[in-house]
C-alpha positions in Angstrom: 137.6 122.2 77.3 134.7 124.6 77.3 131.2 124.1 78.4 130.5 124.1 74.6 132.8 121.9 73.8 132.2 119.1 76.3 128.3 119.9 76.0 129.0 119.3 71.9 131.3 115.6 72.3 128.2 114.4 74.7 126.0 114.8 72.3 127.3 113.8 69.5 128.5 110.7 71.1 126.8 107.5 70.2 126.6 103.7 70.3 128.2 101.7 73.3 130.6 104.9 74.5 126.6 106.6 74.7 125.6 103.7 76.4 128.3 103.9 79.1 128.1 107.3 79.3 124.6 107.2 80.7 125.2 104.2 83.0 128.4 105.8 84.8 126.7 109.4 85.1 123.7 107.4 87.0 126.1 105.4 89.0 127.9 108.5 90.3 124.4 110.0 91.2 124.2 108.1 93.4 126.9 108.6 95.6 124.5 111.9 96.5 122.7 109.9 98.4 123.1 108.2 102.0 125.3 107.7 103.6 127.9 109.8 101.3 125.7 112.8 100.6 128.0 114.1 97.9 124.8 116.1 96.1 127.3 118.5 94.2 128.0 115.2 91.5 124.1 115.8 90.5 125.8 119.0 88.9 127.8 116.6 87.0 125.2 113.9 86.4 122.3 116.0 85.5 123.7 117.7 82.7 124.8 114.8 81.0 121.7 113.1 81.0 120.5 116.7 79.4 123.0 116.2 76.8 122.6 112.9 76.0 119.2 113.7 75.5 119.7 116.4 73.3 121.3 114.3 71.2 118.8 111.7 70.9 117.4 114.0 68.2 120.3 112.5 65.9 118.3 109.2 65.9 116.3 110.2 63.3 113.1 112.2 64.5 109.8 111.2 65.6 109.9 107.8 67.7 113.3 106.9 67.1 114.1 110.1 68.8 111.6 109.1 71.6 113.0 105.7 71.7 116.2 107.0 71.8 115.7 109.4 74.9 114.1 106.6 76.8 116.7 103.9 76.1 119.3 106.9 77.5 117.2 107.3 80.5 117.1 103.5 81.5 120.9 103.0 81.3 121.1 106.2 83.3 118.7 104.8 85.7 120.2 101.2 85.9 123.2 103.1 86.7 121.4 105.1 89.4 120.2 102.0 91.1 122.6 99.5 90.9 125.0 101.2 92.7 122.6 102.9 95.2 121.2 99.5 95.8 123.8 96.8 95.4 123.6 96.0 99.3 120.0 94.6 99.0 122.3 91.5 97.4 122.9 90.8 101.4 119.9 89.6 102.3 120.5 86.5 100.2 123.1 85.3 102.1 121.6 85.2 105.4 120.8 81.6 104.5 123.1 81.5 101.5 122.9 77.8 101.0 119.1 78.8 99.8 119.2 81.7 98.5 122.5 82.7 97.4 121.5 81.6 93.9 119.4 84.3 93.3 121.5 86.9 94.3 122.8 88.3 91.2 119.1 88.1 89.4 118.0 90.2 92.3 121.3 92.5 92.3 120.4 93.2 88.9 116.5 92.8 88.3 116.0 95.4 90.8 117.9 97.9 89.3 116.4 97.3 85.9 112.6 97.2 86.4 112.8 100.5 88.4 115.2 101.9 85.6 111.7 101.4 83.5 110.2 104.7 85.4 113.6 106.8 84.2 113.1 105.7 80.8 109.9 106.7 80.8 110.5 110.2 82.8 113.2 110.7 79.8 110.4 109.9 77.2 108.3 112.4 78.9 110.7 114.8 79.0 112.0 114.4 75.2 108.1 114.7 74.4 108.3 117.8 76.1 111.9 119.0 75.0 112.4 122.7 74.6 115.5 125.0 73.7 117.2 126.4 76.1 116.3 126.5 80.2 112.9 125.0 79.2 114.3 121.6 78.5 115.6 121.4 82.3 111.9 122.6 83.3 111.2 119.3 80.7 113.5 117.2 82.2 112.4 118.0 86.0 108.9 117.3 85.1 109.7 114.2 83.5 112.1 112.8 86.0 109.4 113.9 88.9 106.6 111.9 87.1 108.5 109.3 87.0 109.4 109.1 90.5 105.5 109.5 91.6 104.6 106.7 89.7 107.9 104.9 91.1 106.8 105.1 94.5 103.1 103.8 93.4 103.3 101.3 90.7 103.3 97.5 92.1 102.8 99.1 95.4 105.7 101.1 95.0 109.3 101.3 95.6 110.5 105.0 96.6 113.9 104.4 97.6 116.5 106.8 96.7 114.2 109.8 95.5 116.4 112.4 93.8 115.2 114.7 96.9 116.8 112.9 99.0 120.5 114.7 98.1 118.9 118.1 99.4 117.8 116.1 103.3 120.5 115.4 104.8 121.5 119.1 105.7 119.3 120.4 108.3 118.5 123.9 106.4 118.2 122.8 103.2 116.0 120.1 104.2 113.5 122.5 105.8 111.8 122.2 102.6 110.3 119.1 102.9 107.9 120.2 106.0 106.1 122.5 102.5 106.4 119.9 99.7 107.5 116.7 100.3 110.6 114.8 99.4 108.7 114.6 96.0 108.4 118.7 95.5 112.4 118.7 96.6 112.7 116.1 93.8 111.7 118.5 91.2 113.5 121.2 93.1 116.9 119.1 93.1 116.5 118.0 89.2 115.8 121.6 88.0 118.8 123.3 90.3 121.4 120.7 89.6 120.6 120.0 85.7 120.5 124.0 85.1 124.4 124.1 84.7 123.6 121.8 81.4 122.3 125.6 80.0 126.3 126.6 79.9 126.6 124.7 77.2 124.3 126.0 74.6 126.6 128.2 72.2 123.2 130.1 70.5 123.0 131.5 73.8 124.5 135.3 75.2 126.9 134.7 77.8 124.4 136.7 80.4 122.1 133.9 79.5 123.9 131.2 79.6 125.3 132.2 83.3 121.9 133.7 84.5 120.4 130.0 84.8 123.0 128.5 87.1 123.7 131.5 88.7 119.9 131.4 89.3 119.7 128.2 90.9 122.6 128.5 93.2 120.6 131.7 94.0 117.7 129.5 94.8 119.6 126.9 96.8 120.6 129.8 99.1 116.8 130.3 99.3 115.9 127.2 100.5 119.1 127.7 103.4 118.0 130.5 104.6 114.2 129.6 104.9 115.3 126.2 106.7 117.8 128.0 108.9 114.7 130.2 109.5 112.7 127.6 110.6 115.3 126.1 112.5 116.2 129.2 114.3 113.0 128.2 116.6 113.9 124.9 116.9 112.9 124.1 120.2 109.7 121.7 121.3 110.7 120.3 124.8 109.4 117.3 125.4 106.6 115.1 127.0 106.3 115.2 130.6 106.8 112.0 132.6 107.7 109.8 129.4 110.9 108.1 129.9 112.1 105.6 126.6 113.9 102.7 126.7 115.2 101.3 123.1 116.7 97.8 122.3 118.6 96.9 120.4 119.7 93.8 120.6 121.7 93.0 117.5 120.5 89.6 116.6 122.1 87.7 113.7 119.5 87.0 110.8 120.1 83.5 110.3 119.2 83.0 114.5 115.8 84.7 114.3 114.4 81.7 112.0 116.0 79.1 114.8 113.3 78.2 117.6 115.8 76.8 119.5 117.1 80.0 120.0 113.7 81.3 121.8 115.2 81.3 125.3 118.6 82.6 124.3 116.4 85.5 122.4 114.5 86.0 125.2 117.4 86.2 127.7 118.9 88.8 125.5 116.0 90.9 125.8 115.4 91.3 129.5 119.0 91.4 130.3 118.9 94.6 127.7 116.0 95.9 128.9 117.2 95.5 132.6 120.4 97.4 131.7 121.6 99.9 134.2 122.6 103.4 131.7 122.9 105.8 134.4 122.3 107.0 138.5 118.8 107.8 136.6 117.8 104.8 135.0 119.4 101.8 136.5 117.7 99.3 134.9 113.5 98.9 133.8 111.6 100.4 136.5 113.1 103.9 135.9 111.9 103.7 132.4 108.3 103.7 131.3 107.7 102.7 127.9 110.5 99.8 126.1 110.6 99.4 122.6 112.0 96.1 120.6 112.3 96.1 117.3 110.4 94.5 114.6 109.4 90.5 114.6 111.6 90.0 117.7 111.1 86.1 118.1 111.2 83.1 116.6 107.9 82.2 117.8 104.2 83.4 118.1 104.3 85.5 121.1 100.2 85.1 121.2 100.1 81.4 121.5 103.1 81.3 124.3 101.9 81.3 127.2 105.6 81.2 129.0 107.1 83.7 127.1 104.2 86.1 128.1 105.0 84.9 131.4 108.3 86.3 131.3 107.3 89.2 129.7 105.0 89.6 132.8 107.6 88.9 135.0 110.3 92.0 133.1 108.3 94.5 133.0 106.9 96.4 135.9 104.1 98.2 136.7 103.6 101.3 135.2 106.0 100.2 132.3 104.7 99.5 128.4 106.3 97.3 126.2 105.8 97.9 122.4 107.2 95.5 120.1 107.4 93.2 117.1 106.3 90.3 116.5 104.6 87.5 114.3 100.5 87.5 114.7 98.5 84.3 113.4 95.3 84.2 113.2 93.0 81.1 113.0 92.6 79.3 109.9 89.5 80.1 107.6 87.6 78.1 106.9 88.6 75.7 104.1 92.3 76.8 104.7 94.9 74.6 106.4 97.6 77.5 107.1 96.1 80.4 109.4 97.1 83.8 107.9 100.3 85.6 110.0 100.7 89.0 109.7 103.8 91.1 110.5 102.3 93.3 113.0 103.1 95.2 116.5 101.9 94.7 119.9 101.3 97.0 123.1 102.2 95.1 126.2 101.2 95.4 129.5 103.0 94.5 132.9 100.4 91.7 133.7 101.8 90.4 129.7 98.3 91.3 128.3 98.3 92.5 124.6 96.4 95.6 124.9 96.6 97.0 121.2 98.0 95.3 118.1 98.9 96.7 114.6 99.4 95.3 111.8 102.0 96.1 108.7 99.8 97.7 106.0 102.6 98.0 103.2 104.3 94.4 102.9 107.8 93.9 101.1 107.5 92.0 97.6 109.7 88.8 98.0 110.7 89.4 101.4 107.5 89.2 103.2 105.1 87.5 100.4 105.2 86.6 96.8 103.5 88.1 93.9 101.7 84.6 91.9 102.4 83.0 94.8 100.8 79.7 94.0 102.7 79.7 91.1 106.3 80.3 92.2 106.0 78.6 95.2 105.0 75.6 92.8 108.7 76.3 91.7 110.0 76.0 94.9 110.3 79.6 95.3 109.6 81.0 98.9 109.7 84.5 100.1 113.0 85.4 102.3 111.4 85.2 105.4 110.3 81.9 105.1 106.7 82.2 106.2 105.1 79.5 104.4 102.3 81.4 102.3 104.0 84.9 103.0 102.3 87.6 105.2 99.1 89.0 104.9 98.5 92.5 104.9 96.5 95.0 107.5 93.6 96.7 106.2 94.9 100.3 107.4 97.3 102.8 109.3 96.0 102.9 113.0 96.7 105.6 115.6 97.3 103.7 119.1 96.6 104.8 122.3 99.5 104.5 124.2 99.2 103.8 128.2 101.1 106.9 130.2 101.8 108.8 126.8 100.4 110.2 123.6 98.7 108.3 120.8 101.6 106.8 118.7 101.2 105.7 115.1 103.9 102.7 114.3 105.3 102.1 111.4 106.9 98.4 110.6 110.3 98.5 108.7 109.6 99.8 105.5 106.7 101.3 105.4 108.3 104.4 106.6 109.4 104.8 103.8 106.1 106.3 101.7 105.8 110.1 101.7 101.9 110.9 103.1 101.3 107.8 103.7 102.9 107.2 107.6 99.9 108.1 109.2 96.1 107.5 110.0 93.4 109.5 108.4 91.0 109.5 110.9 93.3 110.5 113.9 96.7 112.1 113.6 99.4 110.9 116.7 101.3 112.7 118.2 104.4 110.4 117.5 105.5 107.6 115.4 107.7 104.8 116.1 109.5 102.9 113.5 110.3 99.0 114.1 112.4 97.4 111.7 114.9 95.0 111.2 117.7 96.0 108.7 120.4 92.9 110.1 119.3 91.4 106.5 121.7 93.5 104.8 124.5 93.9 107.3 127.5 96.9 107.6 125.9 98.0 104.1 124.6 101.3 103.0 121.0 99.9 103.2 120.7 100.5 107.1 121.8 104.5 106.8 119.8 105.7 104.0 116.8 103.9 105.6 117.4 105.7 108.4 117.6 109.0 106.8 114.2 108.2 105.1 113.3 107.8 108.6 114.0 111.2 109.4 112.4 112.9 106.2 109.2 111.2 107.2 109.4 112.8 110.7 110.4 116.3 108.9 107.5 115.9 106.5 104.5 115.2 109.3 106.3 117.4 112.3 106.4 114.2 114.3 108.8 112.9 116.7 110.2 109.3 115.6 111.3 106.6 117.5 112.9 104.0 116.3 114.1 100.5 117.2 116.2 98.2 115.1 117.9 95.1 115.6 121.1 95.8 114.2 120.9 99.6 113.9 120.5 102.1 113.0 117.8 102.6 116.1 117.5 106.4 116.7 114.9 109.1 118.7 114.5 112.0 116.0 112.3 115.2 116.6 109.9 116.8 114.8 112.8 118.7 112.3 114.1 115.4 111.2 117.2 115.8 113.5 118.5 112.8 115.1 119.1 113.7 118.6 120.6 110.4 120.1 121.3 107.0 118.0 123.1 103.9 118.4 125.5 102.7 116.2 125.1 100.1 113.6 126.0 96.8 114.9 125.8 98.0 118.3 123.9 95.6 121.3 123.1 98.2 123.6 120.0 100.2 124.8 119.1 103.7 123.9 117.6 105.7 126.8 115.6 109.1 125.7 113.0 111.8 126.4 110.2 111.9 124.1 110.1 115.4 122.1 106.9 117.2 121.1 105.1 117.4 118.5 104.8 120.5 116.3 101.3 121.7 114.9 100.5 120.0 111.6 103.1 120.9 108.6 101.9 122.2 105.2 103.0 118.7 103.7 100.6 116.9 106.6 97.7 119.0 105.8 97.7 119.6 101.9 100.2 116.7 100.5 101.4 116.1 96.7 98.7 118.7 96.3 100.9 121.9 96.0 103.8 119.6 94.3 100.9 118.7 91.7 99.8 122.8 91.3 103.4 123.4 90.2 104.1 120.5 88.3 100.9 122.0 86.2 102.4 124.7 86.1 105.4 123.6 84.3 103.5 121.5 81.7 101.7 124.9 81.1 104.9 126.6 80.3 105.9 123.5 78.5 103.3 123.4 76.3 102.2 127.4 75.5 103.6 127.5 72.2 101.0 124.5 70.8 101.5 121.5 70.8 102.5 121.1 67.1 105.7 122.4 67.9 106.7 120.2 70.7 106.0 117.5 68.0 108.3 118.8 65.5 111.2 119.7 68.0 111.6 116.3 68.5 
């Protein structure tokens, strides 16, 4: 079958074999992601969805067309998510007897309230639908849009961004340290949907092939300027700093058992403690340890023996950074003090020098949106804190005893592109605490991992990262992870601390060059009036 011929029976295709059509070319895009990075099916994908939208004109013109591209777009995008994000089902049966009810509302839901911001990046891109290569230019600035205002609505849920395909190879994700996994989101939609253009029989052949061949041209591009930058890929690292990561592989269900405090605790120092090496046989050759996020069952702050023990691990001239609960005191008129999910710096005397706390709280897993109301219900939010978390008013740079000023990062709030670090003060490293053990051996852990990474890429900052389960990691400044541990492992990381690089285009001018091209486009887009645009569709 030709390209005009298969490009023809998609388009013409209609009711439920339409409908499946969009929902298994979205479920095979995501197998582009973590941790299959298969990009090449967006080559398949891509043009499909350009197809199908092609032939939404058949609906009849004006909104039905609209209505009829945006439909195509949500089935593509429930597609997209559901089997990207099926794992997050997991984290309802850590305490399944509560919560295993819900599971396949939340296996779906998910998937179908951010398949809302593909509908409407399709809609955009029908309003904006031109022949030939200018409707993938339409599509790209469509499907970007909508992945902006993905990542921002309802505070924002930019999992998965179509730029992710293009990260996980060193050179081609070089990229990102310019524009942003956002920019490299148009970049991937307008390079992998071009081979749609083969299709179009009113075409020349030289035309037809120029637009693919154009973007594979372009793909080598973006190679050779990451192997480029690559080629002087070396920062060293930070004299005298010597990292010690746990990870101590807790099961979910025990880190809501108080009775498990001195069995947690135990785990911890004997961890901490471990001889790795002639170098490092145990703490005191180490001086900075890192737990991961909310590492007890119990508020550190208020006890006093666990501080005690604390005191009694680590030595002098050792930090401990870690995870943990915070309350505060109760305002007044409120019975329940407010608990955030926050970090602490600890000293050897167990002093709590400098405290973060998480700025970017999960929906349902940390609090609940109408709280009173569900909670009236019986609904509670997964971690079980009784009126959920509250949030911090802002990103903090720390100073860091015997090492640079470190910005931290709780779970996933690493994963929001320019928005990792403080404004006032940039650090010269970030460190990532988490706790991915909710959604076990899944996919989940790896592609937050790899977000991980982007984010370091993006700011030109070393990452450090501890996690309960996995997948804790040290990456530098290139997004390369230089040591890790595996998932499920209990075992300690030991690392160097790399260097900083010099501030990155994408740390100094953000989505602002991403939003000068997108401009750009809609200039293009629209430079024939917009009274045609109307009519075309």
């Amino acid at each position: 079958m030709t390209a005009a011929a298969l490009a023809r029976a998609v388009i013409l295709v209609w009711g439920w074999r339409r409908t499946a059509l969009a929902f298994g070319a979205g479920a095979l895009a995501a197998f582009a992601m973590p941790p299959f990075g298969a990009f090449p099916v967006l080559a398949i994908s891509l043009p499909v969805l350009v197809w199908l939208v092609d032939g939404a004109a058949a609906a009849g013109g004006g909104w039905r067309t609209l209505f009829a591209a945006a439909r195509t777009g949500w089935w593509f995008g429930f597609g997209y998510h559901l089997a990207g994000l099926w794992w997050i089902g997991a984290a309802f049966l850590v305490e399944a007897d509560r919560f295993a009810w819900l599971l396949p509302v939340a296996v779906t839901l998910l998937p179908a309230g951010l398949a809302l911001f593909t509908a409407i990046g399709t809609l955009v891109a029908r309003l904006l639908w031109r022949p030939g290569a200018r409707r993938i230019l339409a599509l790209a600035f469509g499907l970007t849009i909508a992945e902006l205002l993905r990542g921002t609505v309802l505070t924002g849920f930019p999992w998965n961004l179509y730029g992710y395909a293009l990260t996980q190879y060193p050179w081609l994700a070089q990229g990102a340290a310019y524009v942003g996994v956002y920019g490299l989101t148009l970049l991937t939609v307008i390079l992998f949907a071009s081979p749609a253009v083969l299709g179009d029989e009113d075409l020349s052949p030289t035309r037809r092939f120029a637009v693919p061949a154009g973007a594979v041209l372009s793909l080598m591009c973006l190679a050779l300027v990451g192997g480029w930058r690559l080629s002087g890929a070396e920062t060293g690292t930070v004299p005298g700093v010597k990292l010690r990561i746990v990870q101590p592989d807790i099961p979910q269900d025990q880190r809501f058992r108080p009775e498990a405090r001195d069995e947690i605790l135990a785990r911890y120092a004997q961890l901490s403690d471990k001889p790795t090496s002639p170098e490092r046989s145990g703490i005191r050759d180490v001086t900075h340890v890192i737990w991961p996020e909310s590492a007890f069952p119990f508020f550190l702050i208020w006890d006093r023996e666990a501080l005690a023990r604390i005191a009694d691990l680590v030595p002098p001239g050792v930090t401990l950074i870690t995870g943990a609960a915070r309350p505060e005191e109760p305002l007044p008129g409120r019975r329940e003090p407010r608990v955030f999910n926050s970090a602490y710096v600890i000293d050897h005397e167990g002093t709590i020098s400098q405290t973060y706390d998480k700025v970017h709280l999960v929906p349902f897993g940390e609090y609940l949106p109408f709280q009173d109301q569900l909670e009236a219900m019986g609904l509670e939010a997964l971690t079980r804190q009784r009126g959920g978390f509250s949030a911090g008013d802002r990103r903090r740079t720390l100073p860091i005893p015997a090492a640079p000023p470190a910005g931290i990062l709780i779970c996933y709030e690493v994963v929001f592109p320019g928005a990792v670090t403080a404004a006032d003060r940039r650090p010269q490293w970030l460190i990532n605490v988490t706790n991915d053990a909710w959604f076990g051996m899944t996919p989940g852990p790896y592609q937050h991992l790899h977000q991980t990474a982007v984010r370091a890429l993006e700011e030109g900052l070393p990452m450090v990262r501890a996690a309960n389960n996995g997948v804790s990691a040290v990456i530098d400044p290139y997004g390369r992870i230089l040591r890790s541990l595996p998932l499920g492992a209990r075992d300690v990381l030991d690392s160097d601390l790399p260097r900083a690089l010099p501030p990155t285009v994408f740390s100094r001018a953000g989505h602002v060059p991403l939003a000068v091209v997108l401009g750009g486009i809609l200039m293009i887009l629209l430079r024939k009036g917009r009274q045609r645009i109307i009519q075309s569709t």
